[in-house]
KEVEXSE-509417 format. One record per residue (C-alpha): residue number from 1; residue in three letters; x, y, z. Coordinates in nm, 2 decimals. Example, Ala and Ser with C-alpha at 12.3 -4.5 7.8 and 13.67 -1.06 7.14 Angstrom:
n; res; px; py; pz
1; ALA; 1.23; -0.45; 0.78 .
2; SER; 1.37; -0.11; 0.71 .
//
This chain:
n; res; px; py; pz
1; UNK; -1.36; -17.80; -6.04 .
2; UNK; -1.28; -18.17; -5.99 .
3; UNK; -1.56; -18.43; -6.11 .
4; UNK; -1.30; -18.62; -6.33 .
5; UNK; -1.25; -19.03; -6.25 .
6; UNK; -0.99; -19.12; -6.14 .
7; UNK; -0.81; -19.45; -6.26 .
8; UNK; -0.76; -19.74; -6.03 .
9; UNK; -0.55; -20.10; -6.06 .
10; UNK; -0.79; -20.27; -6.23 .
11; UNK; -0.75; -20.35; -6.61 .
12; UNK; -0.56; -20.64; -6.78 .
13; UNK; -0.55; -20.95; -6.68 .
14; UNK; -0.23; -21.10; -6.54 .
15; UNK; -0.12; -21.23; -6.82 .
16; UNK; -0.08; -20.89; -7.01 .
17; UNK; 0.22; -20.70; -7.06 .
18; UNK; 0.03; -20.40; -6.99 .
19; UNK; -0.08; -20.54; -6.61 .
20; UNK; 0.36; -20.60; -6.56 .
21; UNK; 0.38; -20.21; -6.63 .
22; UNK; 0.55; -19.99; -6.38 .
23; UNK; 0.27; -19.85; -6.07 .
24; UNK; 0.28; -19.54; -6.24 .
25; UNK; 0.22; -19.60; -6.58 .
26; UNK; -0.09; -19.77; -6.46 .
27; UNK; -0.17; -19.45; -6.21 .
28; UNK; -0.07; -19.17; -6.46 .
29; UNK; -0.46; -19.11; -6.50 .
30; UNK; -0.47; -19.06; -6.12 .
31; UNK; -0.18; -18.75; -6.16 .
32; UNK; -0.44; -18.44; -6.25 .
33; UNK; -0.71; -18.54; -6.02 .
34; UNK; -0.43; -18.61; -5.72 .
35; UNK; -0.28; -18.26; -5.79 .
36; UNK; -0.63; -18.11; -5.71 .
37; UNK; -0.71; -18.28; -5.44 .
38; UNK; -0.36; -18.10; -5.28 .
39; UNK; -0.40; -17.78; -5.42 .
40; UNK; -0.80; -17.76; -5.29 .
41; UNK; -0.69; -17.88; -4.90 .
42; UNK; -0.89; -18.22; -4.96 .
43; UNK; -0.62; -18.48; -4.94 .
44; UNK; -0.38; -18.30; -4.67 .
45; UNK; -0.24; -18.71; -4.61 .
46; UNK; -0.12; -18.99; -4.85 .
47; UNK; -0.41; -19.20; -4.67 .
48; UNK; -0.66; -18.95; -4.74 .
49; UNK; -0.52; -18.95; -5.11 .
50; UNK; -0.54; -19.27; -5.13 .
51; UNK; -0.90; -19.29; -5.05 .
52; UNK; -1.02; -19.00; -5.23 .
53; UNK; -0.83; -19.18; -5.53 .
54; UNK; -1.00; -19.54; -5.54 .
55; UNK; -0.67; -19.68; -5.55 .
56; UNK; -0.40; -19.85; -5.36 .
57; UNK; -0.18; -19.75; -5.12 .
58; UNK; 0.14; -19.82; -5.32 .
59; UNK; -0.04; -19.66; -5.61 .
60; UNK; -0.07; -19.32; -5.45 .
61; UNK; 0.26; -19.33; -5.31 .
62; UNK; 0.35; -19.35; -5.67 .
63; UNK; 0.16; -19.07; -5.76 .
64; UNK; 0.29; -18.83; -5.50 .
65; UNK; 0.64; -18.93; -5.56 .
66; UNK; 0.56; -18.83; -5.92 .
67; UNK; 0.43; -18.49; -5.83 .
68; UNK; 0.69; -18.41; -5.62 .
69; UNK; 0.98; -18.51; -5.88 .
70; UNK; 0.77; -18.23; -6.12 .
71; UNK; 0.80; -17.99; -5.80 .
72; UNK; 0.42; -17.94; -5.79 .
73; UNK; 0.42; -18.07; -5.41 .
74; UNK; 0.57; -18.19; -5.10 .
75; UNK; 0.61; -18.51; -4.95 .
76; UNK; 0.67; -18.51; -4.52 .
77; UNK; 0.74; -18.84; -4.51 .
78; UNK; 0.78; -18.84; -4.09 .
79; UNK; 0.56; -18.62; -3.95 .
80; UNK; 0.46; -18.60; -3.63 .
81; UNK; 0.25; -18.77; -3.43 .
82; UNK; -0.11; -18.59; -3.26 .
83; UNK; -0.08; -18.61; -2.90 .
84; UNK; -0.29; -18.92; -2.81 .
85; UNK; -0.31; -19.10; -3.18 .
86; UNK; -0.13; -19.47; -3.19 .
87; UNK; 0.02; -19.59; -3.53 .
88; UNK; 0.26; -19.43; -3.78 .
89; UNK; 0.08; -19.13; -3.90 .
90; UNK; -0.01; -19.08; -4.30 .
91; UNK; 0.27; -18.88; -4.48 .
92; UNK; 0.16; -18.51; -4.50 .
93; UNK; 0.11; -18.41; -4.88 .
94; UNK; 0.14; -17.98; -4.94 .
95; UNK; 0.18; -17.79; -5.22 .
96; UNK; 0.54; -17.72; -5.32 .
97; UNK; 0.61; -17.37; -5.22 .
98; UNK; 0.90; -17.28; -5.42 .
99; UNK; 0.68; -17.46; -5.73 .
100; UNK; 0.56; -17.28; -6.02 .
101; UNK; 0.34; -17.03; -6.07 .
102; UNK; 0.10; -16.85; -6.29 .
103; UNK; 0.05; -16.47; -6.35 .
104; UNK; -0.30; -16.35; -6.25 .
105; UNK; -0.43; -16.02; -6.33 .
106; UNK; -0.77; -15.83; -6.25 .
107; UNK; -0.89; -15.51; -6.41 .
108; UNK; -1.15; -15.32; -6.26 .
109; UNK; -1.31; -14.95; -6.25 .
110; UNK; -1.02; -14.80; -6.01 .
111; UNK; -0.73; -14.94; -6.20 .
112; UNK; -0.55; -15.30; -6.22 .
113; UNK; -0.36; -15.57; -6.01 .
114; UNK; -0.12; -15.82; -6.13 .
115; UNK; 0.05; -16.13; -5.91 .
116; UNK; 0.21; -16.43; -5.90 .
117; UNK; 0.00; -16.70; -5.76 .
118; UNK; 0.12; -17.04; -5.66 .
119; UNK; -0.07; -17.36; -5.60 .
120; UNK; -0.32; -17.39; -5.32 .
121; UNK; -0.46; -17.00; -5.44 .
122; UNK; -0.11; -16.87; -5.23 .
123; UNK; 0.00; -16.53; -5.33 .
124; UNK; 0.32; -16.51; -5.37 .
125; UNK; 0.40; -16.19; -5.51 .
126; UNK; 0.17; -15.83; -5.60 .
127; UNK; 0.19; -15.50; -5.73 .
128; UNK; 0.10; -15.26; -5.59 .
129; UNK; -0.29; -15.15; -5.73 .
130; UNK; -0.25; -14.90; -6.01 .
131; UNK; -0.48; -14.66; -6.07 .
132; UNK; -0.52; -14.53; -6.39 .
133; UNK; -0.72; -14.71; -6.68 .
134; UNK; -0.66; -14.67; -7.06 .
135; UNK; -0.99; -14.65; -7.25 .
136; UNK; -0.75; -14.90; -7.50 .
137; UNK; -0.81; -15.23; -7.38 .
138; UNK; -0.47; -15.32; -7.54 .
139; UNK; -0.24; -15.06; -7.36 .
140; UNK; -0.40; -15.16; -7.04 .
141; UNK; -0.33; -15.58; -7.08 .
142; UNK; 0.02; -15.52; -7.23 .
143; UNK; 0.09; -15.30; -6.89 .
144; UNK; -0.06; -15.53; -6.68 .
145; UNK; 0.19; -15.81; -6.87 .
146; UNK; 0.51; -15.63; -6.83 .
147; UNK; 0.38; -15.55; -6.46 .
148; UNK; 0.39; -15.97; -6.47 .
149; UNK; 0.74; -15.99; -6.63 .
150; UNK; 0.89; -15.76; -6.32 .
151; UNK; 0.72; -15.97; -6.11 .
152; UNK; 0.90; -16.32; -6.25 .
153; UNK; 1.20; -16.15; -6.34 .
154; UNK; 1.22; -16.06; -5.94 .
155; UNK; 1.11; -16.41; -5.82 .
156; UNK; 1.31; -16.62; -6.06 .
157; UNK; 1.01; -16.89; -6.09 .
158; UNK; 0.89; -17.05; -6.35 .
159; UNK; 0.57; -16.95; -6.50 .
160; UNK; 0.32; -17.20; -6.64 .
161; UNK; 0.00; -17.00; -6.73 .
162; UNK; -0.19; -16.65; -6.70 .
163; UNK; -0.49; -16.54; -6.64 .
164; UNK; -0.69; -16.25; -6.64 .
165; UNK; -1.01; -16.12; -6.43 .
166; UNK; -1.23; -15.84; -6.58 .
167; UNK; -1.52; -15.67; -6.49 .
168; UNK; -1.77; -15.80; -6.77 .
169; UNK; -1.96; -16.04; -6.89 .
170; UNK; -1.73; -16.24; -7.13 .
171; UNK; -1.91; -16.42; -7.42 .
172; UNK; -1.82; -16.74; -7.51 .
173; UNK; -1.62; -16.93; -7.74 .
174; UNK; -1.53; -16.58; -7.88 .
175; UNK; -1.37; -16.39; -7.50 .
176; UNK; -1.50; -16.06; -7.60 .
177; UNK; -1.66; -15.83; -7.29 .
178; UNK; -1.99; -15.74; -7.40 .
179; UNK; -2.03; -15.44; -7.12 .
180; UNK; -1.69; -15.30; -6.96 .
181; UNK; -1.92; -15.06; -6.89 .
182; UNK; -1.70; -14.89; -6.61 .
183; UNK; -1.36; -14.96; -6.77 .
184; UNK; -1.45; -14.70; -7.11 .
185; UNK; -1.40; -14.97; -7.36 .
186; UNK; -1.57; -15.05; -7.64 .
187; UNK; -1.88; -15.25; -7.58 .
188; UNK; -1.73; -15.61; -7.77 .
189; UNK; -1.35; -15.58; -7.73 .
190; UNK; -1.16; -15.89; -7.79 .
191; UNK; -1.03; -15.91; -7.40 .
192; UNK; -0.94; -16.26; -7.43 .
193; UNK; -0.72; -16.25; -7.78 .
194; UNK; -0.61; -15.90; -7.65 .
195; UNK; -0.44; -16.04; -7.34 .
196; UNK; -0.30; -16.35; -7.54 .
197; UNK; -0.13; -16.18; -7.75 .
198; UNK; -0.01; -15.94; -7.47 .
199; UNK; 0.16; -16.27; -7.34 .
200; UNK; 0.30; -16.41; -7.67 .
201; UNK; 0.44; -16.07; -7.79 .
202; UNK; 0.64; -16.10; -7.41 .
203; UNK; 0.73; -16.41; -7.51 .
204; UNK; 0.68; -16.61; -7.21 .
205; UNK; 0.59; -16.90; -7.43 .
206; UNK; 0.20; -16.97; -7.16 .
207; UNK; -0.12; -16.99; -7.24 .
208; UNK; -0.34; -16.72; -7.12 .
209; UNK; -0.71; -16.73; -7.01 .
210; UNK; -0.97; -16.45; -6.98 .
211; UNK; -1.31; -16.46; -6.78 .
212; UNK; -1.52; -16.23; -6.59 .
213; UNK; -1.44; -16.14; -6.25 .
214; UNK; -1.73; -16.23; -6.02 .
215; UNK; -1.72; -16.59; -6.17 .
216; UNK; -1.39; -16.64; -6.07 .
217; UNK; -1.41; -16.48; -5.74 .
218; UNK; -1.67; -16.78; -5.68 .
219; UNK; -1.42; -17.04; -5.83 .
220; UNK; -1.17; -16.91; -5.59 .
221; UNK; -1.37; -16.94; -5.30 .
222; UNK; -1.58; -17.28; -5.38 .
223; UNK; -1.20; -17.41; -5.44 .
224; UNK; -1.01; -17.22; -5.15 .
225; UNK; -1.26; -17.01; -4.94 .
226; UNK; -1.60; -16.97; -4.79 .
227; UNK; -1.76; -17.16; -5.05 .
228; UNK; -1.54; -17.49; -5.02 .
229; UNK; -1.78; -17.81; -4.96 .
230; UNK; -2.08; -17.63; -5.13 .
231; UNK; -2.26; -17.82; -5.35 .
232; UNK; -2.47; -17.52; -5.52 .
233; UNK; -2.30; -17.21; -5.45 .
234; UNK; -2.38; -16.88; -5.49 .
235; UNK; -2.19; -16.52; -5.51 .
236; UNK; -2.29; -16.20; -5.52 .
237; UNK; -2.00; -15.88; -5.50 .
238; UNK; -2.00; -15.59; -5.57 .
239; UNK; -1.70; -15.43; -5.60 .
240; UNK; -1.58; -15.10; -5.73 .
241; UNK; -1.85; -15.03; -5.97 .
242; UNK; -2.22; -15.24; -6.02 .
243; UNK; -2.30; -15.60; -5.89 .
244; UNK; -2.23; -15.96; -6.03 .
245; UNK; -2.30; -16.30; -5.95 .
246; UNK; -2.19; -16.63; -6.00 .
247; UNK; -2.31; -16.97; -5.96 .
248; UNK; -2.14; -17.31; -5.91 .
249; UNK; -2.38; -17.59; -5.96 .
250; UNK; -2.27; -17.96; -5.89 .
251; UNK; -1.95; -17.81; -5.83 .
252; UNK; -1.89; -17.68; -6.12 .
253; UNK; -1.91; -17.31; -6.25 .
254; UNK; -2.19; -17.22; -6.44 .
255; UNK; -2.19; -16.98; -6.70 .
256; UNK; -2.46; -17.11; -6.93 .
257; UNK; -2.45; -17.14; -7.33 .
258; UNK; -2.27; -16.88; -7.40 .
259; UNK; -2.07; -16.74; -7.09 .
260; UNK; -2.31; -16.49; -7.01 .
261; UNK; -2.53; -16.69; -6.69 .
262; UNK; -2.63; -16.50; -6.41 .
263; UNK; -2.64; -16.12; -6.50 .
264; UNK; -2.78; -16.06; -6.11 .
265; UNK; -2.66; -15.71; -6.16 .
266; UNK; -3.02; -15.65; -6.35 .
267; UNK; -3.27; -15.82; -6.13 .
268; UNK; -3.50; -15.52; -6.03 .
269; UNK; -3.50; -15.44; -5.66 .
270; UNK; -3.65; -15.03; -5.68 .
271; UNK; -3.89; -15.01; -5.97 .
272; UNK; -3.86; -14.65; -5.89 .
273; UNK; -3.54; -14.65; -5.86 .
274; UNK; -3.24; -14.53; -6.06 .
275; UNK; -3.18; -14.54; -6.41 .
276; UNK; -2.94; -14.84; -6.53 .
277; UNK; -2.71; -14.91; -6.78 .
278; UNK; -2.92; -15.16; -6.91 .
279; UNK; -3.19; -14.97; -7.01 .
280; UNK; -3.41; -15.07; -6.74 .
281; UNK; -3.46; -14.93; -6.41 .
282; UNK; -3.38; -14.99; -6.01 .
283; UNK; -3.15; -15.25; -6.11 .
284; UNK; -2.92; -15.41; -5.82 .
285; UNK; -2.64; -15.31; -6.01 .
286; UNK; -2.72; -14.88; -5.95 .
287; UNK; -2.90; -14.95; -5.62 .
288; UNK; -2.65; -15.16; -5.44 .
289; UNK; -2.27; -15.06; -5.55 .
290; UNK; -2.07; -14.81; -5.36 .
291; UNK; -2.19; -14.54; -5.55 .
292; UNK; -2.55; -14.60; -5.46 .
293; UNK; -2.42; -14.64; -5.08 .
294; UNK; -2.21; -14.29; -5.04 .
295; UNK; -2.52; -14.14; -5.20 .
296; UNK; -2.78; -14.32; -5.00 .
297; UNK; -2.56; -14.22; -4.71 .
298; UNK; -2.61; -13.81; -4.83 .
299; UNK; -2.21; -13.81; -4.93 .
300; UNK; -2.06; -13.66; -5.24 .
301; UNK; -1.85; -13.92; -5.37 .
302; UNK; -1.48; -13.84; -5.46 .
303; UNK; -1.42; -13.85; -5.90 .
304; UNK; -1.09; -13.89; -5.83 .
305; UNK; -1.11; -14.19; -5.59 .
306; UNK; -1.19; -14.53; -5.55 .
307; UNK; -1.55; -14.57; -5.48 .
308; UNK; -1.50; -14.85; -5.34 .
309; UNK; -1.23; -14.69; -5.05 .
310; UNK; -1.48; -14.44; -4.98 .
311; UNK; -1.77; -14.66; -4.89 .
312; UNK; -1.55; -14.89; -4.71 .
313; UNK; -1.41; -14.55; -4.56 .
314; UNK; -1.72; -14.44; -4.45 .
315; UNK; -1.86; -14.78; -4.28 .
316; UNK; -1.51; -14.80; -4.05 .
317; UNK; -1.51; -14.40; -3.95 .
318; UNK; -1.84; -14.32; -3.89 .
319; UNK; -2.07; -14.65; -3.86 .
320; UNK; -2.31; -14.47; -3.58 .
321; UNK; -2.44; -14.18; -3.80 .
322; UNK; -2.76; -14.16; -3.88 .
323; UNK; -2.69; -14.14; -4.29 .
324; UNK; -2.47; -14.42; -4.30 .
325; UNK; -2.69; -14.61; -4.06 .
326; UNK; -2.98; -14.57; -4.30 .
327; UNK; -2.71; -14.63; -4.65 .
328; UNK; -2.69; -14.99; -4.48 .
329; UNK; -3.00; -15.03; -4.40 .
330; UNK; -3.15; -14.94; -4.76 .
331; UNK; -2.86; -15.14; -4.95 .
332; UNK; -2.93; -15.42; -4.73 .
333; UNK; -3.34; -15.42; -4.80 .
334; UNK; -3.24; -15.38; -5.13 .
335; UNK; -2.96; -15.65; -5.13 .
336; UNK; -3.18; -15.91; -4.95 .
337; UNK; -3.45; -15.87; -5.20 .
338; UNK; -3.24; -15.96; -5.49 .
339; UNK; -3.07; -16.27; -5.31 .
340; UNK; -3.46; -16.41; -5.21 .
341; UNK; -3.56; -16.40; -5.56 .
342; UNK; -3.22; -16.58; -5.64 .
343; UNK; -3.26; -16.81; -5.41 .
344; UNK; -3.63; -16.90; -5.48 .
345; UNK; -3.48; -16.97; -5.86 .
346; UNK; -3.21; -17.14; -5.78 .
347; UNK; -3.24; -17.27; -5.44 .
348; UNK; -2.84; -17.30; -5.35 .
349; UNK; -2.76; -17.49; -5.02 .
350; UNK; -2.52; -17.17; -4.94 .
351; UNK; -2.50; -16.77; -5.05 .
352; UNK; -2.17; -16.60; -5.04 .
353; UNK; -2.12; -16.21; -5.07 .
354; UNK; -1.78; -16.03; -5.14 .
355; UNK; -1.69; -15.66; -5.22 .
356; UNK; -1.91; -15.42; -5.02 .
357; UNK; -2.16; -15.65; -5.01 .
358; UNK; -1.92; -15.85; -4.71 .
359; UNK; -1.92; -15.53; -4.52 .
360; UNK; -2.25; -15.46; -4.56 .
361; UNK; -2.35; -15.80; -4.39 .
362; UNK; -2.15; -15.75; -4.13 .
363; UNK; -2.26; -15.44; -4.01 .
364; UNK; -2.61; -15.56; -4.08 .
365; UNK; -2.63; -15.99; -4.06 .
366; UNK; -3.01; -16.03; -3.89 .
367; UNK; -3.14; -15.76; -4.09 .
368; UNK; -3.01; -15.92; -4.37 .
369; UNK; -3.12; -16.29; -4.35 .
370; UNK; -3.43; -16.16; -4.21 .
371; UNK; -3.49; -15.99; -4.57 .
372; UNK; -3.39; -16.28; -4.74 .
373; UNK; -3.61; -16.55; -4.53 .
374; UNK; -3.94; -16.33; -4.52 .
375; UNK; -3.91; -16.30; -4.90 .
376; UNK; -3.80; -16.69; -4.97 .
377; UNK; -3.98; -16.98; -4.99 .
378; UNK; -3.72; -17.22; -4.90 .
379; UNK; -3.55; -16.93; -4.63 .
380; UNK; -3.87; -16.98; -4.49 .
381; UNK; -3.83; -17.34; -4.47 .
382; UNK; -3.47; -17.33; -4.27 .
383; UNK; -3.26; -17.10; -4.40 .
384; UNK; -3.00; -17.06; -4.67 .
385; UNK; -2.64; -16.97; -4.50 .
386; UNK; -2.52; -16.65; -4.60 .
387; UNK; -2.14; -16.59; -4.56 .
388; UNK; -1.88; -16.35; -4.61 .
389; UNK; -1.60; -16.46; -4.89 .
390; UNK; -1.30; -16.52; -4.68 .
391; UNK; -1.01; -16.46; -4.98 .
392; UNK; -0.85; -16.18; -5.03 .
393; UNK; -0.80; -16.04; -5.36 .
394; UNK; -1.04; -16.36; -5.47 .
395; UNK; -1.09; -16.25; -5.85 .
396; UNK; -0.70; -16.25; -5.88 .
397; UNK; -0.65; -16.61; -5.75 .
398; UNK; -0.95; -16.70; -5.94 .
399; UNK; -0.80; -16.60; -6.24 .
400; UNK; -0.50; -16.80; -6.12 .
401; UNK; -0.72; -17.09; -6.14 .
402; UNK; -0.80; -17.03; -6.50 .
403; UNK; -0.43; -17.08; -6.56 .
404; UNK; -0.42; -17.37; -6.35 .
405; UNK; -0.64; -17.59; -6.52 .
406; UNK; -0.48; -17.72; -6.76 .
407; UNK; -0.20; -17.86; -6.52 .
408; UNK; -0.47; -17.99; -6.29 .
409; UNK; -0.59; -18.16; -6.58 .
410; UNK; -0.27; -18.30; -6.75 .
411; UNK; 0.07; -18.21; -6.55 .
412; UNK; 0.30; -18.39; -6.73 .
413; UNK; 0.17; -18.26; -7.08 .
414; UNK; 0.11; -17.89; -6.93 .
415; UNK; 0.45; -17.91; -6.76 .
416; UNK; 0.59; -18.00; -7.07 .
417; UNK; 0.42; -17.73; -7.30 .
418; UNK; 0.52; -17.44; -7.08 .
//
């Protein structure tokens, strides 16, 4: 998530050997933390580059030349001039769009997604959604790889990484999801070695990455989307089944000792409420889900369809009736008590809220913040912006990201690995 230093021109003295090195030997440290600065839309310039870099002008140029030779991005060398401005503009730096990519995959309640996903979180190829989930965790990962392979083998690009989004809290170092609750598999199954050797028995010769969706649907967004320039961000979603959350703190993602921060699927928002998975009761995660909207709403849900489609279904065809006016409004009390505790906890300078949760504040904003202020402290004193995740599909590209990281760290030693 960035926070790495970037090397400048200083060193050895002029008499060293080292200080007569070539401007990019000296610069090589500057290569990962350029490339993210490109891919995240904060150095759109050389100039800009350059001064998010610390270093010189000639240094930088070296650096982009370098990333372009590894076709990671683009170079415009003349481009034009703003109406108005006086001077030779800064050469425009983008991601490479015929560049590599990594495969990114999400599992969820309704079924599974894989893509190819270039730099800059640009989707450049999808399945189509499929619907039907194996209660084997390992049937379901090696589909979602050969879905991958059909993918590459139609694109003809190279593929440096893969990553995988599921819907469970993934405990760390091990990668096993504690609670695929909605998925059927067993509580504990080794997601993360499951989907690596999904990859290495395809032979695509990548390192693969696991993690649980809601988290990277917040690293999406704080790197691409409505959270980009927060400081401490955080997500709430819910999406096909329950509720999650995610924090980024300092820019950086925070999932605690062990992967498993931020379990706001279990804060207690109806003490009277619904029984939960967790044992408890009126949990966020059965009181504001699509589920608990179609029934708030007095609608028989579908077994045979997306929860998810029906909610959103619902709210676009009949938003005026009475049922589905009070649905909101319940999920929304309910919803806006969960965030004030959140945000009297953690106090982040911005909220974001994907899934149903998105639509929901839509159709409902004041009502919302108005929840959220009369129950907070510090909404009290100002307000905490609450916005909509802007990213489509952001749990796929945040899995993307996984994959990323270890060529926004190191591109030349990734490159050369994959």
């Amino acid at each position: 998530m960035g926070g790495r230093a970037a090397s400048g021109d200083g060193g050895p003295t002029a008499g060293d050997g080292a200080a007569r090195a070539p401007r990019l030997e000296r610069g090589r440290g500057a290569l990962g933390p350029a490339l993210e600065l490109v891919h995240t839309g904060r150095a759109p310039t050389r100039a800009v580059l350059t001064a998010e870099l610390g270093v010189t002008r000639a240094t930088a140029g070296a650096v982009a030349a370098e990333l372009e030779a590894l076709g990671l991005i683009r170079i415009d060398a003349r481009p034009s001039a703003a109406a108005g401005s006086q001077g030779r503009p800064s050469h425009r730096l983008s991601v490479a769009e015929d560049g590599p990519v990594v495969l990114a995959a999400q599992v969820h309640a309704d079924g599974y997604r894989a893509a190819l996903v270039g730099l800059g979180g640009r989707i450049v190829a999808t399945t189509p959604g499929c619907e039907i989930i194996d209660p084997d965790p390992a049937d379901v990962l090696r589909s979602v790889v050969e879905a991958g392979i059909r993918l590459l083998e139609t694109s003809g690009r190279r593929c440096v990484g893969a990553g995988l989004a599921v819907p469970s809290a993934v405990a760390e170092p091990e990668g096993t999801a504690l609670n695929p609750l909605h998925l059927a598999w067993p509580a504990g199954s080794k997601v993360r070695q499951i989907f690596a050797d999904c990859v290495r028995e395809a032979a695509l010769g990548i390192p693969a990455f696991t993690a649980n969706d809601v988290n990277l649907a917040a690293l999406a967004e704080h790197r691409h989307g409505a959270g980009r320039g927060a400081r401490d961000l955080l997500c709430v979603a819910t999406g096909h089944r329950g509720v999650g959350g995610a924090l980024v703190l300092d820019g950086r993602l925070h999932t605690g000792s062990s992967g498993l921060a931020l379990e706001v699927g279990h804060l207690t928002v109806n003490p009277e409420g619904r029984p939960c998975h967790c044992g408890s009761r009126g949990c966020l995660d059965v009181e504001a889900d699509p589920l608990a909207f179609l029934t708030a709403a007095g609608r028989t849900p579908d077994p045979d369809g997306s929860l998810l489609e029906q909610a959103h279904g619902l709210l676009r065809e009949a938003p005026d009736d009475l049922g589905v006016r009070r649905a909101v409004e319940t999920l929304v009390d309910r919803l806006g008590l969960g965030l004030a505790g959140l945000v009297n906890i953690l106090n982040p300078d911005r909220i974001i809220l994907g899934g149903l949760h998105r639509t929901l504040l839509d159709a409902a904003p004041e009502r919302l913040r108005a929840v959220v202020a009369d129950r907070s402290l510090w909404g009290r004193s100002g307000g905490v912006p609450i916005l909509a995740c802007t990213l489509d599909h952001n749990s796929l590209v945040g899995a993307a990201e996984l994959a990323w990281q270890p060529v926004l760290d190191d591109p030349l030693a990734a490159l050369a690995e994959a």
